[in-house]
C-alpha positions in Angstrom: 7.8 170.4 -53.0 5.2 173.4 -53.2 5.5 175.4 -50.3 2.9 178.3 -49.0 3.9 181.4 -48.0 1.2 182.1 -45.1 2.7 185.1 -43.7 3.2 187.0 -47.2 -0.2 185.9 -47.9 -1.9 187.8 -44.8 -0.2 190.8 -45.2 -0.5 191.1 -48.3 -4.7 190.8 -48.5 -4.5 193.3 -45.3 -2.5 195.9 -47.3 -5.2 195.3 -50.1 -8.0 195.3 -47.6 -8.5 199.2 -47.6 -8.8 198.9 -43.4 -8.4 202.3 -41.4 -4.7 201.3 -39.4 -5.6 202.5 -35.7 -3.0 200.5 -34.3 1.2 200.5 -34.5 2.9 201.3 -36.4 3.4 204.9 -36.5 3.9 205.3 -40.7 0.1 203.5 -41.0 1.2 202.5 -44.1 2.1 205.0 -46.2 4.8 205.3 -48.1 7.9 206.7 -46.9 11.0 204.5 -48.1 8.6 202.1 -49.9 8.1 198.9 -47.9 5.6 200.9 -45.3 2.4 199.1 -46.9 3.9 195.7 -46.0 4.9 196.5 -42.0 2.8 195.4 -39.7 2.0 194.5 -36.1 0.6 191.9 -34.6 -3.1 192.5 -35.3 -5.7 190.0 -35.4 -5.0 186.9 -37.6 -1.4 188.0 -37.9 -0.6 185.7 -35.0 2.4 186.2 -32.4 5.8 185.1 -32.9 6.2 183.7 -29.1 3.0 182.7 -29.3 2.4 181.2 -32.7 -0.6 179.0 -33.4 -1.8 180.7 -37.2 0.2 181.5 -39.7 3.9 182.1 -38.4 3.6 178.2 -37.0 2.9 177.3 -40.4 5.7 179.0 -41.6 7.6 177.5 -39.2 6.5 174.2 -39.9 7.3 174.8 -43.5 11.0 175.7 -42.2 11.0 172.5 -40.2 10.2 170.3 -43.3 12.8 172.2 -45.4 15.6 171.8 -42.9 15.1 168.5 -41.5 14.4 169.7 -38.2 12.4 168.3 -35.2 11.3 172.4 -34.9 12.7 175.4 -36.3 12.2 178.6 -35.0 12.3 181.8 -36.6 14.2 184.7 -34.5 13.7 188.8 -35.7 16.6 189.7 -34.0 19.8 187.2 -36.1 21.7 184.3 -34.4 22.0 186.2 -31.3 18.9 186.0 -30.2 18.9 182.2 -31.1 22.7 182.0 -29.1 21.2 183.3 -25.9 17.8 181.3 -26.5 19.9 178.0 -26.9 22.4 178.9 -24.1 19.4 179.4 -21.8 17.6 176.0 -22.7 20.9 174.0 -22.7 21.1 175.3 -18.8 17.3 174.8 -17.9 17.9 170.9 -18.8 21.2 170.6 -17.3 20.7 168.5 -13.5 21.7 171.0 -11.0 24.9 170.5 -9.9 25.3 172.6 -6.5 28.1 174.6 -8.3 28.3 177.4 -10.9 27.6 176.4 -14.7 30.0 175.8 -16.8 29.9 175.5 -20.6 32.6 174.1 -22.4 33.3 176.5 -25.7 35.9 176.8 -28.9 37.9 180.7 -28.0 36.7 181.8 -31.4 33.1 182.2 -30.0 31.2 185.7 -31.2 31.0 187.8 -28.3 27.2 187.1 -28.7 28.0 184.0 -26.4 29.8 186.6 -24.0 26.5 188.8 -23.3 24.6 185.3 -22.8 27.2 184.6 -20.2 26.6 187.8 -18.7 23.1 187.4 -18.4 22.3 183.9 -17.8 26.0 184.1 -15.2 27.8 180.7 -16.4 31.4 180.5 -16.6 32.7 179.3 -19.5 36.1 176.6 -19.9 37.8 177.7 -23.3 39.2 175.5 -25.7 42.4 176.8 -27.1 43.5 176.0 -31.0 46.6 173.6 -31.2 49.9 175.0 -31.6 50.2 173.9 -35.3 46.4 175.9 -35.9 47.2 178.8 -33.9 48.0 182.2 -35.6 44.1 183.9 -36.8 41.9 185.0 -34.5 38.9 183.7 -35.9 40.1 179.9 -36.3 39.9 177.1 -33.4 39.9 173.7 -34.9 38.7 171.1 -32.4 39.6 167.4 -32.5 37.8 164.8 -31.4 40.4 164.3 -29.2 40.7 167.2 -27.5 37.1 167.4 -26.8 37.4 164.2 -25.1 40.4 165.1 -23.0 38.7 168.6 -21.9 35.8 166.7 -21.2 37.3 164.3 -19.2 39.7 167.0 -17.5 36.6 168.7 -16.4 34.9 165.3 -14.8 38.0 164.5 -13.2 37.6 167.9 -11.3 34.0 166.9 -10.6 32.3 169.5 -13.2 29.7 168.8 -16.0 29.5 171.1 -18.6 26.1 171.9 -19.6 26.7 171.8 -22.9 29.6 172.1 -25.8 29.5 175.1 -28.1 31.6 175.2 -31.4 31.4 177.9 -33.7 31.1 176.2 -37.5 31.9 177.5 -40.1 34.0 180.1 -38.7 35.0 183.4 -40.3 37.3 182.0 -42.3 35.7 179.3 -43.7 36.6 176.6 -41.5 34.6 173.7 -40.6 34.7 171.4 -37.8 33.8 167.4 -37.9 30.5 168.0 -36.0 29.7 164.6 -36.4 32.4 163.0 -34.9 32.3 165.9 -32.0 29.2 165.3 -31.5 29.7 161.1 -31.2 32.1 162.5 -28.1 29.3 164.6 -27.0 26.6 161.8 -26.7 29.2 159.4 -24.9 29.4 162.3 -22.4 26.3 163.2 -22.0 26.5 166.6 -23.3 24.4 168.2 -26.5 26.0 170.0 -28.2 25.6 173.3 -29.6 26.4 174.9 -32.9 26.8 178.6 -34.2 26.3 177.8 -37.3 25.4 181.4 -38.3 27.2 181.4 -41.7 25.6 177.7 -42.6 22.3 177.8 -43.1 22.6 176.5 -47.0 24.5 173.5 -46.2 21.4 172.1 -45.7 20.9 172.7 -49.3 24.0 171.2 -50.7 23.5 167.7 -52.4 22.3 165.2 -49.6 22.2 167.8 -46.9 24.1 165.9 -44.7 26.7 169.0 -44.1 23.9 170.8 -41.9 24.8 171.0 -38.1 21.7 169.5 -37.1 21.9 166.6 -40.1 25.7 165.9 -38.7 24.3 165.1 -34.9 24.1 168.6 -33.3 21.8 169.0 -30.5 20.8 172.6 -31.2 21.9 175.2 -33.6 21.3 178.6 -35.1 21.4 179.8 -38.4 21.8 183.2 -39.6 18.9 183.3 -43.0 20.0 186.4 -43.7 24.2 185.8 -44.0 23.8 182.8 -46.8 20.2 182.7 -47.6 17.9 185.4 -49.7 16.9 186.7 -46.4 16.5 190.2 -45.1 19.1 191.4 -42.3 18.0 190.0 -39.2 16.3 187.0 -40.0 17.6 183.3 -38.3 16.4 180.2 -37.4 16.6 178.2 -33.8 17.0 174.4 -35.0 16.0 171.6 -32.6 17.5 168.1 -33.3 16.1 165.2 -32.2 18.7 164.9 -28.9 17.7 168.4 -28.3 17.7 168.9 -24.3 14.5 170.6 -24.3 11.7 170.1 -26.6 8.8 171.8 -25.6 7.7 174.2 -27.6 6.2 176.6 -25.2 9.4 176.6 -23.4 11.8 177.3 -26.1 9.4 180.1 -27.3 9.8 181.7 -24.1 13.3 181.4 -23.9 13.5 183.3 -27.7 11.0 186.0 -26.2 13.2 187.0 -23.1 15.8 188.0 -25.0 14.0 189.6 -28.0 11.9 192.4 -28.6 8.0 192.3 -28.2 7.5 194.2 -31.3 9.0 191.5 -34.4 9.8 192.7 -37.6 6.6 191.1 -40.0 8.9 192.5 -42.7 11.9 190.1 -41.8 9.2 187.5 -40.7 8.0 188.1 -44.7 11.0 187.3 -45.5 11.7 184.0 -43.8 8.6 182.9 -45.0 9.0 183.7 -48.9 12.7 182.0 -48.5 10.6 179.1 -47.7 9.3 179.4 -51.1 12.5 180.5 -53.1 14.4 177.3 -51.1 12.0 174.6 -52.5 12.1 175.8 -55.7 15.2 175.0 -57.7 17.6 176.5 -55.0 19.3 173.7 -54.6 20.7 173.4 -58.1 21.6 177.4 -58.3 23.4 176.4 -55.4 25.6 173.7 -56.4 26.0 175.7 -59.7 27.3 178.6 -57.6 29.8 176.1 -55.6 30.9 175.2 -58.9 31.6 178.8 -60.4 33.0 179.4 -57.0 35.6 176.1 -57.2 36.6 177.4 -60.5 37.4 180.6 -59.4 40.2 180.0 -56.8 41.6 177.2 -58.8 42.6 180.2 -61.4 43.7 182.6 -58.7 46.1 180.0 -57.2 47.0 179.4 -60.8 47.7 183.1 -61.3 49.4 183.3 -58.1 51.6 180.2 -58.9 52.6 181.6 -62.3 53.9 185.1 -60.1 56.6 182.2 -57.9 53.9 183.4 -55.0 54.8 181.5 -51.8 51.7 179.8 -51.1 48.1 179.3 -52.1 46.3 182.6 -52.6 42.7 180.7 -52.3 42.2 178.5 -49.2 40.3 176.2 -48.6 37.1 176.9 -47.0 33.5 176.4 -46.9 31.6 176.2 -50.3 30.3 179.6 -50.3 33.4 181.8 -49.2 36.6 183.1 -50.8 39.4 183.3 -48.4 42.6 185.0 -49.9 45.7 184.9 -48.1 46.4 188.4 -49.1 50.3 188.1 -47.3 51.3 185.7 -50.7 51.2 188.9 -52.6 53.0 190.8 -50.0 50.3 192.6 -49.0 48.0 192.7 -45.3 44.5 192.0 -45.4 43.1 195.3 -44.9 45.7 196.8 -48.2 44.1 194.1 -50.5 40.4 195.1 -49.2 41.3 198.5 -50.1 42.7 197.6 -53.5 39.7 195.5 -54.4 37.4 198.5 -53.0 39.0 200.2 -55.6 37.6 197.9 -58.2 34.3 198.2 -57.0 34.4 195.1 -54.8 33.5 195.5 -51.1 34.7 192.5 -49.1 32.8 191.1 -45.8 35.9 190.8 -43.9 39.8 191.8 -43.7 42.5 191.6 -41.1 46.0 191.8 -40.6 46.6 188.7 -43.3 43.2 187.3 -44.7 40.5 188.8 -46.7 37.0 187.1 -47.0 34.7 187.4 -49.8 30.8 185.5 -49.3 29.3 184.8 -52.5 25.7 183.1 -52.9 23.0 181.7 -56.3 22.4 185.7 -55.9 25.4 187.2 -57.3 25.1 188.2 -60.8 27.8 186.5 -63.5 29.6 190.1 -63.4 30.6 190.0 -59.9 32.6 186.4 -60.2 34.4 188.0 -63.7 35.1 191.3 -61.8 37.3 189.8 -58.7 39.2 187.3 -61.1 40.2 190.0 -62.7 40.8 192.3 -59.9 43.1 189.5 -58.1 44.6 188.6 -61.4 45.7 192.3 -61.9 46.9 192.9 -58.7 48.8 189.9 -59.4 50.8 190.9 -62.0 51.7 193.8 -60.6 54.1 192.2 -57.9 57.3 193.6 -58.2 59.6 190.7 -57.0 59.5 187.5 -55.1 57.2 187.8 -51.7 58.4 186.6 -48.1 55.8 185.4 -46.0 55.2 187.0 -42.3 56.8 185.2 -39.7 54.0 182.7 -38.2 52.2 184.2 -35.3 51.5 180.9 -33.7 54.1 181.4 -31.0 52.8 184.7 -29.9 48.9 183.0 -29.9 50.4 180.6 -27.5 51.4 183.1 -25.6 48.1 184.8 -25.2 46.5 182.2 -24.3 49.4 181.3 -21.4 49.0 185.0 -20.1 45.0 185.4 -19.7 43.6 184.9 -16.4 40.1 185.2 -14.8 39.8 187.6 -12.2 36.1 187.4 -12.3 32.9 186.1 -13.6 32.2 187.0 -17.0 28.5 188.7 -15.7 30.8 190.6 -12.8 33.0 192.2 -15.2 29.9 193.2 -18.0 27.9 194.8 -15.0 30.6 196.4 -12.6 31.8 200.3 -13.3 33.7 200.7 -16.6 36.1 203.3 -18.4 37.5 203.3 -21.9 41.2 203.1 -22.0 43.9 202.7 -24.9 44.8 199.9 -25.8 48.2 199.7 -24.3 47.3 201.8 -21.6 45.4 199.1 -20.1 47.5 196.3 -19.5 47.2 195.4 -16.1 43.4 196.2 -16.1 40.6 193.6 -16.4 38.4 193.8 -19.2 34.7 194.0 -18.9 33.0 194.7 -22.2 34.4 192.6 -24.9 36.4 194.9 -27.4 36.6 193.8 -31.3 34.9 195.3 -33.9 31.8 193.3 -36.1 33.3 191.8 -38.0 35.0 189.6 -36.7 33.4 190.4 -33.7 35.7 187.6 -31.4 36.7 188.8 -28.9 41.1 188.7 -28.0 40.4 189.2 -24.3 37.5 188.2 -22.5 35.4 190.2 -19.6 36.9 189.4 -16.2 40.3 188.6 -17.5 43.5 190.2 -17.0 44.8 192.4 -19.9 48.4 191.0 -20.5 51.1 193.1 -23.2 50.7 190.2 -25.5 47.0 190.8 -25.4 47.7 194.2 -26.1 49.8 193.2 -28.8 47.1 191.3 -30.5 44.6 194.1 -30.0 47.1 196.8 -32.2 47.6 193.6 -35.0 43.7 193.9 -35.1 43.2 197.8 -34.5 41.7 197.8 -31.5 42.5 201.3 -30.3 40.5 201.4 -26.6 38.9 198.7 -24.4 36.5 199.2 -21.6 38.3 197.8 -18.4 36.7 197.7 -14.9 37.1 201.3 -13.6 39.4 200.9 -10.3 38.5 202.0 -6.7 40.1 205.8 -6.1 
């Protein structure tokens, strides 16, 4: 389809336009880092973002033909914005209850979702992974089972969640059935609600039918810039058509408490020439790179089978990430990162055991042939047969057996703090959330009780200090 690119267009014939900038911001346009001319307020016939009736709601709507959408929103400020937005929606349209809100969430949640807790004050009921899935922070598989039997375990204590949040695809590349999770949803009454933050091209995969929203979701955000040619910053809000809330004026001004009155028109450029770029012929670089990408761990797992390695190095994951299990060539997470650093490959994520590499269309040929190479190389340098780490599963159950709330989640975030280390504050509650980004999970949550195998967990990740609720004298 042609698409227009109404915000690119404006600024561009005001840049052109010679006009004396008496108004914000500061540079007035002239060149500093090189993208000056192109920054811009919200000047007449540049329309506003919580406001929009000109050109950024027909960017929009050009967004919400692309993705399939009953509306899509852009957001300045990433997916969080769009989590708190959608958290805050979700609990307008929820029937008041006469008890405290409660929203029903997978424990890998970004600790975005802890600071909407904190300021909208719901509590939230976790859902824990299965034994068998336990063992990496960042995975919580969720069954259609065990969303019915959480659901039904919070009805028969007289609570309705106001909504279900699921984190998918997750950091690792997992994916959740969102459409069967959200069949369970609909027979409960419940929308749910997707961070879907490192999905935005599945819309753009053949049939599009892997998009949250596509799948049966309620709501969802997108992060443009993680997966899409999109400057840092730039997300979408998606509305599906069992959306809670569908009035525009109030989902805009559930994005504008939460963001900034001053939006970036350089990211808001940005989602609006993506528009463009997207309709033309991105589909096909797409599949092409899913291809190159399929390829590619087939001959690292060959490698690492032809090295007696004692499992797959390549996991499966989502189409557009790389997941090596760096422990199958006897080595952590964080020592393969390095190694690969050292071949001029920088990573997105590494931990204790996986390393995560994002690829999109927008990764020159070189940069597919340089990791193969790096991993084959490091491969044959393994000196002898490799023994897997004993499975942490165990110990995750045991985190989740020790944590208890001592308070709300908004109690914790607000009350007096101090910075401890790590295993001097067991005992203590937590109040700020304490994990680096990324992964940006959180292994204890504000208002729970700081446990040793919490602390445990906190060391496997390198989590040195945590801010703890400072104690009466």
């Amino acid at each position: 389809m042609s698409m227009t690119t109404p915000i690119v267009d404006f600024v561009r014939r005001y840049a052109q336009s010679g006009t004396s900038r008496l108004h914000m911001p500061g540079h007035k346009g002239q060149s500093l880092l090189g993208f000056e001319l192109w920054d811009i307020t919200e000047i007449k016939g540049a329309d506003e973002l919580y406001g929009a009736d000109g050109i950024i709601a027909q960017s929009e709507a050009n967004a919400t033909r692309l993705f399939g959408t009953v509306h899509t929103y852009y957001s300045t400020e990433g997916s969080s914005q769009c989590i708190r937005a959608m958290l805050c929606l979700a609990l307008q349209a929820a029937p008041a209850a006469g008890q405290r809100p409660v929203l029903l969430a997978a424990r890998n949640a970004h600790k975005a979702l802890l600071y909407a807790a904190a300021l909208l004050d719901f509590d939230i009921q976790w859902l824990w992974p299965a034994p068998q899935d336990a063992g990496a922070l960042c995975s919580c598989p969720v069954s259609a089972a065990k969303l019915t039997g959480a659901l039904q375990g919070l009805a028969q204590q007289g609570k309705s969640p106001f909504g279900v949040y699921i984190t998918s695809p997750d950091y690792l590349g997992g994916v959740q059935d969102i459409a069967e999770l959200a069949e369970v949803c609909k027979d409960f009454g419940v929308p749910l609600l997707v961070d879907n933050a490192h999905g935005a091209y599945l819309r753009f995969l053949p049939q599009g039918g892997q998009h949250p929203i596509a799948l049966g979701a309620a709501m969802c955000c997108d992060s443009g810039h993680k997966t899409l040619p999109v400057v840092t910053g730039g997300a979408y809000l998606h509305l599906g058509k069992n959306a809670p809330v569908q009035d525009e004026a109030a989902v805009r001004n559930a994005l504008a408490l939460f963001g900034s009155t001053s939006p970036s028109y350089l990211i808001l450029q940005s989602l609006d020439k993506c528009n463009q770029i997207l309709s033309e012929g991105y589909p096909l670089r797409l599949l092409q790179c899913c291809g190159h990408l399929t390829r590619l761990r087939r001959e690292l797992n060959e490698a690492a089978a032809a090295k007696h390695c004692p499992g797959p190095l390549a996991l499966e994951s989502e189409p557009l990430k790389v997941t090596l299990d760096a422990a199958v060539l006897g080595l952590s997470g964080t020592e393969l990162a390095e190694k690969l650093r050292a071949a001029k490959i920088e990573c997105e994520y590494a931990d204790p055991r996986y390393l995560v590499l994002m690829f999109t269309p927008d990764n020159p040929p070189q940069d597919f042939e340089r990791l193969t190479a790096a991993v084959l190389r490091i491969a044959e340098e393994l000196a002898g047969p490799v023994t897997l780490p004993e499975e942490t599963a165990g110990e995750f159950a045991e985190l989740e057996r020790g944590l208890h709330r001592r308070c709300t989640i908004r109690q914790a975030v607000f009350a007096p703090q101090e910075q401890l280390p790590a295993e001097q504050a067991v005992g203590r509650i937590c109040a700020m959330p304490t994990v680096s980004c990324p992964p940006a999970i959180p292994i204890v949550v504000s208002g729970e009780q700081i446990t040793p195998a919490a602390a445990a967990w906190m060391k496997r990740y390198h989590v040195e200090e945590v801010s703890v609720i400072r104690e009466p004298q």
